[in-house]
C-alpha positions, 0 to 999 in steps of 0.5 A: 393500214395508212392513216389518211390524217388530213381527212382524219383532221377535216372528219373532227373540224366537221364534228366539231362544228356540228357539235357547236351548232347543236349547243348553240341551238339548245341554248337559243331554245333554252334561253327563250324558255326560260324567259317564257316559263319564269314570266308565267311561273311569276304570273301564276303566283302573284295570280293564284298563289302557291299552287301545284301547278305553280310549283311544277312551273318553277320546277320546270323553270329550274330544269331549264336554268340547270340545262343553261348553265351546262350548255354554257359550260360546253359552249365555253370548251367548245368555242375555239374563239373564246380565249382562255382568260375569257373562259375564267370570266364567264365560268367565274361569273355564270352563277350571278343570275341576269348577269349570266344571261348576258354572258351566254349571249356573248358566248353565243355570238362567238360561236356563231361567228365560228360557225359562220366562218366555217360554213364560209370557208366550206363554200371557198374551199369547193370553189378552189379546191377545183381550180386548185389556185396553189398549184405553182408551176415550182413546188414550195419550200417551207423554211422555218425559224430558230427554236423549232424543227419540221415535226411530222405531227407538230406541224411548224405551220400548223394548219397551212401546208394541208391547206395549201395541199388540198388546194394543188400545191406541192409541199416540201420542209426545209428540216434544217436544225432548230438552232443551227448555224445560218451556215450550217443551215444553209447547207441542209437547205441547199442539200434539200432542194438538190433532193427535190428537184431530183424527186420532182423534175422540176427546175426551180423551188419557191421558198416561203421562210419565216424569221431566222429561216429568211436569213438562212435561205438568203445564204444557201442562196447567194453561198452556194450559188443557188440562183439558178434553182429558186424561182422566188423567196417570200420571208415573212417576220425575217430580221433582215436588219436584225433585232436590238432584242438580241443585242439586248440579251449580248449584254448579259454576263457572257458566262450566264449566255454560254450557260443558256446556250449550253442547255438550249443545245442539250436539249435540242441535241436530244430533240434532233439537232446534229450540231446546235449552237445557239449561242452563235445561232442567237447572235446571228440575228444581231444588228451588226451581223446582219449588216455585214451579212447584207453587204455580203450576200445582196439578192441574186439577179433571177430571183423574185424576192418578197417580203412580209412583216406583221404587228402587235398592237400591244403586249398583250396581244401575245401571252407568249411575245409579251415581255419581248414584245415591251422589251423591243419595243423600249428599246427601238419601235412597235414589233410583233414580239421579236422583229420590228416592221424595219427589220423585215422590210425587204426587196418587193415588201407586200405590206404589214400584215395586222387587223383593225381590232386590238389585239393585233397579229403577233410573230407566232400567228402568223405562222399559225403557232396556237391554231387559232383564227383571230378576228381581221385576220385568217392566216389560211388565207393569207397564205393561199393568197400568197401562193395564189399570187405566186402562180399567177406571177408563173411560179 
């Protein structure tokens, strides 16, 4: 039997926040019986003494305290807008009595902001579900980065391409190699869009690439002579012009590189690369590559080419980008973990993507690396806009 995943995945989102609202619900109630209970327990003692029916009330009042410090406990494990070192403080400091209660409120809030964001979503979603808005006349190429691969069930981009399916799009993965070669990815990028011109009739392909896969799109392209079967190319965090980052690392002892590379490369052998290289892979995005790569494969005439980059506001705002993120930042200007606003700069450049809140979007958000959405900013629909933009043009 077919398992229908993506209506498995929205069967669980709907559960899920089903489920938060019910909690959030209960601990509304409970709060305001709390609140209710302890002000008549207090007034019966000071009243009347200790008594049996005082005795039941604090008892009562108890049972109420327990059941709030449970739903607490779920609403923290349940609410995906509460980050993981703001669960470590409120289950840190949830045994301070009236302190707790502040941080139930808090915990509450973010639930009900997820909530809202959902139901909000729903009533889009039936809307352009209908007018299918991602339904391009060319179907889309997604075309990753370095250091990842096109897994069935660990999806490179997360929650985007069902999203960009249910409403009308045709999506196809470049499934080049992790640390392959810009070269050597190039050609598996140019063997896969032969593939789906074939398997749909279609003329031309748009490609939507991230980082190192916007360089290795860019080559297929202008190397193969490839012009004449993409329509457009949309790269988003692509270091057009490098990173100092890798020059940076390119200082090390070459010895202790080739050793990392090694490793990189056995692994990713077992993972599925045919022929990774990291080490070469990994200076392909230097500074002086890609200057001489520029000059070498300019945009081609017949393509709409278009460019998006994105921004942390501090290392902070990733806990897997930070110390990249300080580093390249040292070393040249503010960046999204690996690639700065300059680098990604190119052709038709639509903008930096971020939020007015602190955190700020980083290079694996907007790829929708941790499945999260973070306040300002929805990767979802930036991506639907994107296509949506994309079909209007008549792509």
């Amino acid at each position: 039997m077919k398992i229908d995943y993506n209506k498995l995945l929205t069967t669980a989102e709907n559960v899920h926040i089903q489920i938060l609202r019910i909690l959030t619900v209960l601990l509304t109630v409970d709060l305001w019986f709390m609140v209710l209970v302890g002000c008549f327990t207090g007034y019966r003692f000071l009243r009347y003494g200790i008594r049996v029916s005082g005795v039941i009330l604090a008892l009562v009042w108890l049972l109420l305290y327990g059941g709030f410090q449970l739903l607490l406990v779920w609403l923290c494990i349940l609410c995906k807008r509460l980050r993981i070192a703001k669960r470590i403080i409120v289950w840190t400091f949830m045994w301070i009595p009236v302190l707790n209660f502040g941080l139930a409120l808090y915990v509450r809030g973010l639930a009900k902001q997820e909530i809202d964001h959902f139901l909000h979503k729903i009533q889009l979603d039936q809307v352009r579900v209908e007018r299918q808005v991602c339904s391009t006349r060319y179907p889309l190429l997604l075309v990753h980065g370095v250091g990842f691969r096109d897994f069935h069930y660990f999806n490179y981009w997360g929650r985007i391409p069902r999203e960009l399916v249910r409403n009308g799009a045709k999506v196809y993965y470049g499934h080049q190699e992790a640390w392959g070669t810009i070269e050597d990815n190039g050609q598996i990028l140019k063997d896969k869009i032969k593939e789906i011109l074939e398997e749909t009739g279609c003329e031309k392909v748009n490609i939507i690439a991230h980082s190192k896969g916007g360089l290795d799109a860019r080559y297929m392209i202008g190397n193969f002579h490839m012009a004449p079967y993409v329509a457009s190319l949309t790269t988003i965090n692509t270091p057009h012009r490098g990173s100092r980052l890798v020059d940076f690392l390119k200082k090390l002892p070459d010895g202790i590189y080739r050793t990392v590379c090694n490793m990189i490369d056995r692994y990713f052998g077992r993972m599925g690369d045919k022929n990774p290289n990291a080490y070469v892979a990994s200076r392909q995005l230097s500074e002086a590559f890609t200057r001489e790569f520029n000059e070498k494969y300019p945009d081609e005439e017949g393509i709409y080419y278009q460019s998006y980059a994105s921004l942390m506001k501090h290392g902070f705002s990733s806990k897997l980008l930070c110390v990249p993120y300080w580093i390249l930042k040292a070393l040249d200007a503010p960046n999204d973990g690996l690639v700065t606003v300059e680098s990604a700069v190119w052709a038709d450049f639509q903008g930096v993507v971020t939020n007015r809140y602190l955190r700020g979007i980083s290079h694996g958000d907007m790829i929708d690396l941790t499945r999260e959405d973070y306040r300002g900013f929805h990767v979802l629909e930036f991506y639907i806009q994107l296509v949506k933009n994309l079909k209007e043009a008549g792509f």
